[in-house]
N, C-alpha and C positions, 0 to 999 in steps of 0.2 A: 543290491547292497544299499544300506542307508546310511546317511551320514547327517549327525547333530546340528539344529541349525540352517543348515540349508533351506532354502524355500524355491516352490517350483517355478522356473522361468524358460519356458523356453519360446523360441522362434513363432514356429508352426503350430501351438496349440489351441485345442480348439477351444471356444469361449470355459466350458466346464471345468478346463484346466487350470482355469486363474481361480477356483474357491479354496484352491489352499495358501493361495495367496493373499489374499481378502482375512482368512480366519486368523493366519497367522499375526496378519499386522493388527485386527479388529481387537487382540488380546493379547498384550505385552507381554506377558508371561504366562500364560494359561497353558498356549501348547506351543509355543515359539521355538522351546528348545527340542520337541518332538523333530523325530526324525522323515526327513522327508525327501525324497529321493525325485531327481529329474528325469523322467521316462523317455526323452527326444534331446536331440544333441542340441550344445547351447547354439544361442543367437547366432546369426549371420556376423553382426559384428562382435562378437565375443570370442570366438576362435575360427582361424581363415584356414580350412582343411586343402584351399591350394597350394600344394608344396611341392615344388619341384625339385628333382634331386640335386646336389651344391649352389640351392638358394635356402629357403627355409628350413629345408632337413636335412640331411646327413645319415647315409650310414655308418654307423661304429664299427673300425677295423675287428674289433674283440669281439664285440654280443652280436652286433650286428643287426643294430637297433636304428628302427629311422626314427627322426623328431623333426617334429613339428612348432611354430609358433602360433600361440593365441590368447587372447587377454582373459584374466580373470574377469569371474561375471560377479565376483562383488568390490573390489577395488581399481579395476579395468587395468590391470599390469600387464606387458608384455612376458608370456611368458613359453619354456620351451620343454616340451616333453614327449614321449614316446607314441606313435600314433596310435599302438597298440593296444595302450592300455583304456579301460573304461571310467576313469577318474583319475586327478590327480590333484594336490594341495599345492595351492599359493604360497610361495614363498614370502610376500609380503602381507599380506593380512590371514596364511591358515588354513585360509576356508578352504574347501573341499568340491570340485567343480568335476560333475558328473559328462565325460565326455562323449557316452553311450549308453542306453536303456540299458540298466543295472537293477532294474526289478520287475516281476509279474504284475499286474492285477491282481488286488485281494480277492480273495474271496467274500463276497458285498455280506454273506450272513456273520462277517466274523464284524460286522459293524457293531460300536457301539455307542448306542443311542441313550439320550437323556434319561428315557424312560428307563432302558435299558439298565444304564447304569446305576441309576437312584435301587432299583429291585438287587442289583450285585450288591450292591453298598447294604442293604436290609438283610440279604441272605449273610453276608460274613459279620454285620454284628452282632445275628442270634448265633453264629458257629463261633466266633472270635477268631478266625482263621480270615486274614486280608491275605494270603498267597493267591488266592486264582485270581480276586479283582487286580492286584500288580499284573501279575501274566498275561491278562488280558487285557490292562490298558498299556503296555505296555507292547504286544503285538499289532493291538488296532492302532493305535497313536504313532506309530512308529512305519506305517505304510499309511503313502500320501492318495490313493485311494481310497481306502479304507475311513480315512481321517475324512476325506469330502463327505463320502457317502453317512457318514454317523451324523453331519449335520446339515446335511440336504436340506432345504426349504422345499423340494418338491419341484421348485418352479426352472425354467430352462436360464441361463444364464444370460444379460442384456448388459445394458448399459445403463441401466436404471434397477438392476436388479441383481447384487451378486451371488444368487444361487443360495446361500447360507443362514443358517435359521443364527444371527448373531448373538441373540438374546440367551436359545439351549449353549450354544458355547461358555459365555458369561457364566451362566447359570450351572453347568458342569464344572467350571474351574473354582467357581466359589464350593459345590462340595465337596471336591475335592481336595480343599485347602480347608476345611472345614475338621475333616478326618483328623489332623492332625494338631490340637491347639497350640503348639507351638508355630505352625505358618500360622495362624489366622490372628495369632500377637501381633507379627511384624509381614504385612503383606505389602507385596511391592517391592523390595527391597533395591530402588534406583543405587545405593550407594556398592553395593558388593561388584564383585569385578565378576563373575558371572553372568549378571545381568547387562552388564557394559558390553560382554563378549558378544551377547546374544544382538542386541539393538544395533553395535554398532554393521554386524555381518547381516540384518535386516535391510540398513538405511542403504549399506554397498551394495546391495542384492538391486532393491528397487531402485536406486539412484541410473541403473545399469539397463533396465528392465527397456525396452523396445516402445515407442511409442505408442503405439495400438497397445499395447499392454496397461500402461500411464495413462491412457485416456480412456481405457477401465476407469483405473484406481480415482482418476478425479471425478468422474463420476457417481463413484459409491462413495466416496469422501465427503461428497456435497451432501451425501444425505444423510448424513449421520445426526445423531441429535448432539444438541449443542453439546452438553455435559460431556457427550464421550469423545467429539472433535477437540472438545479444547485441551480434555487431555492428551489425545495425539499431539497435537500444538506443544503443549507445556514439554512433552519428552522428547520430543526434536528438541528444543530450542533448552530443555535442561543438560541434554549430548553436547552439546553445541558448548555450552556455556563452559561444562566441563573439560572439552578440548580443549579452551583457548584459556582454561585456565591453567592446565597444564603447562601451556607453552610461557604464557606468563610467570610462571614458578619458574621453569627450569633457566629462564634467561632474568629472574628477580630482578625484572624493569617494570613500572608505571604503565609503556607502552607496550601491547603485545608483541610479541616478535612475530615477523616475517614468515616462522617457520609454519605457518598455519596453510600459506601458499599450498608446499608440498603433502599435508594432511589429509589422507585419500579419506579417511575417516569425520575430517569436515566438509569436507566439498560432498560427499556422499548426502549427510543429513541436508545439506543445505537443498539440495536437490530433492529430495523427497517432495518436500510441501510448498506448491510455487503458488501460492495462494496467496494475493496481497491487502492485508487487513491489518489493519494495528495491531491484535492481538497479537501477531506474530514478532513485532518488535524483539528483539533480541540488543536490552543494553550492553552488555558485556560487549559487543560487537564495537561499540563506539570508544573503546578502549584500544583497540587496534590501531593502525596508522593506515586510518581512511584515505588522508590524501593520498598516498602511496599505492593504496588499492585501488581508488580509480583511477588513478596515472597505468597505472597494470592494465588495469580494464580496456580503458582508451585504446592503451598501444595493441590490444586483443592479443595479449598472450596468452598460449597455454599454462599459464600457469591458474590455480583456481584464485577468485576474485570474489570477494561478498557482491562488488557492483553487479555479478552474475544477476544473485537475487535479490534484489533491493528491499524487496520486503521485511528482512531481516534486520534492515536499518533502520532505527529511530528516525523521528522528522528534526529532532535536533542535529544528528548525522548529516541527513540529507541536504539539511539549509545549509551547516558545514564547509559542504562539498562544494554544493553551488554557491557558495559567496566565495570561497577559493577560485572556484571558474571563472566567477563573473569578476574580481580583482586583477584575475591575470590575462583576461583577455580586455579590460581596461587598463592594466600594464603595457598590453603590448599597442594597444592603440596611443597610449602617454609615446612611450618609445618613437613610434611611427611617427608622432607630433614631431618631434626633439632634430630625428635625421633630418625629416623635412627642413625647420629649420637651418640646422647647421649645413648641409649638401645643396638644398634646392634654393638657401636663402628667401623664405619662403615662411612670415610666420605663422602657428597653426595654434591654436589652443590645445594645451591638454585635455581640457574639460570639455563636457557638452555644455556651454552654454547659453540659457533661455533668457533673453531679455521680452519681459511681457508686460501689456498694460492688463492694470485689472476689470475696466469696462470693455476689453477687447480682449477676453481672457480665452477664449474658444481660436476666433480668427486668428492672435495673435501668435497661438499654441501651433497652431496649425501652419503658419506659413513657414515658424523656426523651425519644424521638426522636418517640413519637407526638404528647408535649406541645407538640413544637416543629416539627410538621409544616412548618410556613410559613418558618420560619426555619433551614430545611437550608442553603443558600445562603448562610450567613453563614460566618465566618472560625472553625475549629472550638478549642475550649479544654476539652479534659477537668478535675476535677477527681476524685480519688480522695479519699475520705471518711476522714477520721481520717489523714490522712497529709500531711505540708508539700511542698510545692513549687508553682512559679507554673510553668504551661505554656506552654513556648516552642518547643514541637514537639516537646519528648521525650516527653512524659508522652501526647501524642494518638499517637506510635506505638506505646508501650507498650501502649495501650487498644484499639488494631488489633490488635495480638499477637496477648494475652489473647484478645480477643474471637471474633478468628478462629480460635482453637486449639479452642476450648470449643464453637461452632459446628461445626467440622467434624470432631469427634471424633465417630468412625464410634458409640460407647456413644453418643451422642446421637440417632443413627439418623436424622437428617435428610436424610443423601446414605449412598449407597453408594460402596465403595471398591474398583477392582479389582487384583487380586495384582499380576499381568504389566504394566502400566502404571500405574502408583502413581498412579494419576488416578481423581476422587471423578465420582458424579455424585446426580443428582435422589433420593433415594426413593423410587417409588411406592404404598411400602407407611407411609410415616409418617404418626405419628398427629399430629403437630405442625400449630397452627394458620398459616393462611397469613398471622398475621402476623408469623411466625417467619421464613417465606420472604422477605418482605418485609424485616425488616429485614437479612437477608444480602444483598441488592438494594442497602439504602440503604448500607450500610456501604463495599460496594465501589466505589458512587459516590462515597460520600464520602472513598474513597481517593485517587480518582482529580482527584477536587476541590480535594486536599488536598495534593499531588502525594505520595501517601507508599504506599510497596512493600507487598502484601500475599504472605505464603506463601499461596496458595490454589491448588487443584491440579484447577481447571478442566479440560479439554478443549476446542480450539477450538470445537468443533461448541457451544458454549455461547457463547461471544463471538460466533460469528454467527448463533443464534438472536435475543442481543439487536439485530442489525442487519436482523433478517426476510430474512437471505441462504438460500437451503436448503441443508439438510443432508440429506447419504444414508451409502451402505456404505464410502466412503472414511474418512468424520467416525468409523465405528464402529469402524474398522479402528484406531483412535488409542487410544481410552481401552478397548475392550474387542477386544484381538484376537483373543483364541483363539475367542469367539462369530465373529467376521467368517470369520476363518477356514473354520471350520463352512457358514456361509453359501457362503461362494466355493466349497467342495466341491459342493456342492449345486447351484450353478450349474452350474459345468465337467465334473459325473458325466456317464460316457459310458452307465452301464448305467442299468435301468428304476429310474425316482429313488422311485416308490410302495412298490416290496417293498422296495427297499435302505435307505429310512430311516425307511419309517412314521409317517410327518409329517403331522398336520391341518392344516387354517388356523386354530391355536391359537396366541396370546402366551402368555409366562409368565414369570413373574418371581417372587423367593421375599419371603414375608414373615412375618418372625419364625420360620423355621426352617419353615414351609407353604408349597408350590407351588401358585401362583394362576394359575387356566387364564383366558385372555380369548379370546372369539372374535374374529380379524381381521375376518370378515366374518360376515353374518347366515348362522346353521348350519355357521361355521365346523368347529364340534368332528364333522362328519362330511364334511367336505369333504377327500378326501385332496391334498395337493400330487403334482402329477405332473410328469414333464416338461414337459407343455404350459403348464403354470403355473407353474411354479417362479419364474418371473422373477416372477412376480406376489407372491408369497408371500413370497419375498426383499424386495419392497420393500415391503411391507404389515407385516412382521414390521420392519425396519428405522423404518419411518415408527411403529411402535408404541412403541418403543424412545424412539426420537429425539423424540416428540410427544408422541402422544395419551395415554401412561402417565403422563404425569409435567404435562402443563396444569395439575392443579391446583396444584403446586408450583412451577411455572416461570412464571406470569403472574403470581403477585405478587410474584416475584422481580424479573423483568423491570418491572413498575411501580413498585419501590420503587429499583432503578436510574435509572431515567429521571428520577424522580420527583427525585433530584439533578442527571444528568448531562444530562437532555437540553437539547440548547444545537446551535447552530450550530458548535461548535469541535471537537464531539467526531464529527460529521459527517464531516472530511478524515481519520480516520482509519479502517483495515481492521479487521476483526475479528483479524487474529495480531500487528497493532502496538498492540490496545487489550489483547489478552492478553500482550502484555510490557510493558507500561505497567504493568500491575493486579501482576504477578508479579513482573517485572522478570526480566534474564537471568540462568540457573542455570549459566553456564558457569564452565568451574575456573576460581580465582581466580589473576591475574599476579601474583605478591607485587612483581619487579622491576615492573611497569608501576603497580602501588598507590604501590609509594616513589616512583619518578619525579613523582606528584603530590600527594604530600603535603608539608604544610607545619609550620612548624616554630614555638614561643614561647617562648622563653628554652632551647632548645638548638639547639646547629650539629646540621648534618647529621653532620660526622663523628666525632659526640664516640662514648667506647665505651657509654655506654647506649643510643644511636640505633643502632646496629650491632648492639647484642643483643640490641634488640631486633625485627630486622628478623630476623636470625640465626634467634630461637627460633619465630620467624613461621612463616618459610620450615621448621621441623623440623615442624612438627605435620598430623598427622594433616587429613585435608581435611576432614570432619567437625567437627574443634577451630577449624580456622581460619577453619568458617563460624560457629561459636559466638565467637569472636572477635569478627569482623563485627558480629555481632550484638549484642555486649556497646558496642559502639564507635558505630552506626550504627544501634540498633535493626530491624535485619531483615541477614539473612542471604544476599540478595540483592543482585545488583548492578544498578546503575540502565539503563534501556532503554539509553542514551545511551552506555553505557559507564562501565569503570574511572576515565577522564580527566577524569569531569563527579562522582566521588563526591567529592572534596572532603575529603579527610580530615587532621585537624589534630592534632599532639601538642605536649603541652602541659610545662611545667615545673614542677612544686608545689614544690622545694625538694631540699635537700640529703637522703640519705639520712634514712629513715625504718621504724619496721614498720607504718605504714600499708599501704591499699590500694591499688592504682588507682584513681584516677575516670576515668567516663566521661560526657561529655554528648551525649546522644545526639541532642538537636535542631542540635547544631552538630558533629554527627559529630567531637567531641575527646575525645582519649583525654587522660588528666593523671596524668604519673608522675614520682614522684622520683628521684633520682640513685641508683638502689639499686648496693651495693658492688659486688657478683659477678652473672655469668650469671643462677645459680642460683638467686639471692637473688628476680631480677626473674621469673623462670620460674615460681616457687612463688605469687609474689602476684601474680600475673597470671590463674595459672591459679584462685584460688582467689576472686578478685573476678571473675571470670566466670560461677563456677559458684553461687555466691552472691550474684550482680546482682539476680535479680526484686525489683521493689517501691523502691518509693521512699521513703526517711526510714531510721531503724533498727528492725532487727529483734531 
């Protein structure tokens, strides 16, 4: 027996049996809705055939009928029906769940093949008779044997290989839609409820499908060529869109409704593609009541949660989330302040706050954070020593600056810097105590705590260290390429790699102008790398690099990170969205899309000093205009989220003047007077830039 839609899943089958699964999904419509029958009883967890009699089954006084309970294998519903029978339908999503081999093996010559079919297709346009090619694709297509065997690639089925020539499938559904000029008008047709029926009892099939099955499918999914993943990508995430639009209609709210929870049909797509890349981004999803979703998440309900897969969430989303976390567990430490107070008589600040000198800007940093170990988590307030101003976010980016500059000046020797990739890393030759490490740890948490941009010129392979993701020869290929380089020769050499490079199983790395030999392994220093080892030696020499060199300066880095950041919110982000979070993006600055979002206090848009000053923006040097930035916004960078989320406000202090600019940098406002000429604004603009540092006078 066959049934529409269905796709083959079962438990125990062997690798060959997953090509009708693979062809199915490899082409949305081609042959998705072809009939395709399960030959072996579903999954282990998809129906529990232990039924003992008055627990799970019953016999019927009347028929005399036992039943059984077991979940659908494309919605995963508890469900109950007669043990007897060899299929039965879902009463909430329909589909048709095969509970016993309900068909033979085809007959392998009724296959057909590309070749095959193109010769049918030629014989019925010189007859004009299409009856026998219907009859015929319609019995082969219609047995899920049949259907493997017509697109066999020959080759035995892997994990890098699924069995199926993709390309003849493609290529058979386009002539087939070719036959008929009216499909080849409107091909695809995402919008009809046909198409809906079919995708969405796909995504509940796989969403369902057995691990060892799933880690198939991600494997063959990795290899797909870009054009034809991304439109997998675009039809999940266009299902997607259209469920929660649904729910949005039926509840005619702004904010999605709740009811998406119970939506077996979105948690199914969500689940297909747990692949996390931006393209995956799904904005509609940020129309939803995120916070609410990960309150759900947290509490690990069964109920379904986008937190599931965070991929599906913008990075606008995500910061979202985590600046909710990070306000309510600096809520709860306010709180904790207050009882203190009031019970223990006892006063506590609400705030973390940092009193520092600025020629003691390291030492100084370092003894307040250890004093206030417990109270990292609170709402941060720099003060700078001998100097006026109350901190309202500007004076705490300032103190990031500073901080970070002094930190990561290569004369400090804490990290090294390479030429070719202007990206720092570990030292392993510094003398600096690891609580030095440690606080470059907390500070970057507390950036990230604090939502405020850091210049810091990381390498990912650092952001997913801090995630325990591994790192190898691609991570080194980033921040040191002419060594990877080296490496990859050493691979790919066709001659004898012993006499031509002369290479022990030695690390080395320089310290203080001395080369320091490590052995990779025990009697490294006489162990020659050969061809036969060289793979060895490449990742022993990389794992030294990337690890074992540098442990002692990258765990109390990594613990004094955590040690602010670790939370459940920082969890839904990747290691390259947590490293544009912490940097923010370096991309050229739009001047046109800056103005587009900037706002205005006591001038028009088109008055002529708004115009010159947009004017002498757009003149300078790209260099001046991140110094600009910086003078305006305290960092030089622009926010993960985009130009459109910086927020920048100009301000009016009054009729011409030879004052300077001001700028506030916690409320990213620049503040200028009405100056006469161009030139006039050019001069003292550029000279309250260059003379910003510090706050008060100098």
């Amino acid at each position: 027996m066959s049934h529409p839609g269905n796709l083959t899943s079962r438990p125990n089958s062997t690798p060959n049996d997953l090509t009708t699964t693979t062809s199915s999904l490899s082409r949305p419509t081609s042959l998705a809705g072809s009939s395709v029958a399960v030959t072996g009883p579903l999954p282990a967890n998809h129906v529990s055939l232990d039924v003992a009699p008055g627990q799970n089954g019953h016999s019927s006084p009347t028929s005399n009928v036992t039943m059984m309970v077991g979940k659908c294998m494309c919605c995963n519903s508890n469900l109950r029906f007669p043990v007897s029978v060899s299929c039965f339908r879902c009463t909430v999503c329909q589909t048709i769940n095969d509970h016993k081999p309900t068909q033979q093996k085809g007959d392998p010559a009724t296959s057909l093949t590309l070749d095959r079919l193109r010769s049918m297709i030629s014989t019925c346009r010189s007859s004009g008779n299409y009856e026998t090619l219907e009859q015929t694709i319609h019995k082969t297509y219609s047995n899920w044997y049949s259907l493997n065997e017509s697109f066999s690639n020959g080759r035995a089925v892997t994990l890098d290989d699924c069995g199926v020539a993709l390309e003849q499938v493609r290529d058979a559904y386009r002539i087939l839609l070719e036959l008929n000029p009216l499909l080849s008008q409107h091909n695809f047709p995402q919008e009809s409820q046909y198409h809906h029926n079919i995708v969405k009892r796909i995504f509940g099939l796989l969403s369902n499908l057995s691990n060892e099955l799933h880690h198939y499918l991600v494997n063959w999914f990795a290899r797909h060529p870009t054009n034809i993943f991304r439109r997998r990508v675009d039809l999940v995430n266009a299902f997607i869109s259209f469920r929660l639009s649904k729910q949005r209609t039926q509840t005619s709210n702004t904010v999605l409704s709740p009811a998406y929870e119970t939506d077996w049909r979105i948690s199914s797509a969500a689940r297909v593609f747990k692949i996390p890349l931006s393209e995956f981004y799904n904005t509609l999803v940020d129309y939803i009541e995120l916070i609410a979703d990960f309150n759900t998440w947290e509490q690990r309900s069964s109920k379904f949660a986008f937190c599931q897969y965070p991929f599906l969430i913008s990075m606008g989303g995500k910061i979202n989330i985590m600046e909710f976390d990070a306000k309510r567990q600096m809520e709860t430490k306010a709180k904790e302040a207050f009882f203190t107070i009031l019970f223990q008589k006892r006063v506590t600040a609400p705030h973390l706050i940092l009193r520092v000198r600025r020629d003691f800007l390291i030492e100084d940093s370092l003894n307040q954070i250890a004093a206030n170990e417990m109270e990292l988590k609170k709402s941060l307030r720099i003060e700078f020593v001998g100097e006026d101003g109350v901190d309202a976010g500007g004076l705490r980016k300032e103190w990031f600056l500073l901080l970070v500059r002094e930190l990561f000046d290569p004369r400090y020797g804490m990290f090294t810097w390479d030429e070719d990739s202007n990206l720092c890393w570990f030292n392993p030759a510094s003398f600096e105590t690891s609580d030095q490490y440690y606080l470059v740890g907390v500070v970057i948490g507390l950036a990230i705590y604090n939502s405020t941009i850091l210049d810091v010129h990381f390498p990912l392979a650092c952001y997913k260290k801090l995630f325990n993701c591994p790192v190898g020869l691609e991570d080194l290929k980033v921040f040191r390429p002419a060594f990877a380089r080296g490496l990859d020769k050493l691979l790919t050499f066709d001659g004898d790699v012993e006499t031509t490079f002369c290479r022990d199983f030695i690390g080395e790395y320089e310290a203080f102008g001395e080369l320091q030999r490590i052995p990779l392994v025990s009697g490294g220093e006489n162990k020659p790398v050969t061809n036969a080892n060289r793979k060895d030696y490449v990742d022993r020499y990389v794992n030294f690099i990337l690890n074992d060199s540098i442990s002692k300066q990258f765990e109390p880095f990594k613990r004094g990170f955590n040690h602010v950041c670790g939370g459940n919110a920082l969890s839904l982000f990747q290691p390259e969205e947590i490293e544009l979070l912490v940097r923010g993006s370096a991309e050229p600055l739009e001047i046109e899309q800056l103005r587009a979002v900037t706002v205005y206090e006591g001038f028009r848009e088109d008055e002529e000093i708004i115009k010159n000053f947009w004017f002498i923006f757009k003149l300078m040097d790209p260099i001046m205009q991140r110094k600009l930035l910086t003078f305006v916004t305290g960092t030089d960078r622009i926010p993960a989220t985009g130009l459109a989320n910086l927020a920048l406000k100009i301000s009016c202090l009054g009729e011409d003047s030879e004052r300077f600019p001001i700028a506030h940098t916690c409320f990213n406002q620049l503040c200028l007077y009405r100056y006469r000429s161009r030139h006039k604004l050019q001069s003292k603009l550029q000279r309250a830039i260059e003379e910003s540092e510090g706050f008060g006078l100098k």
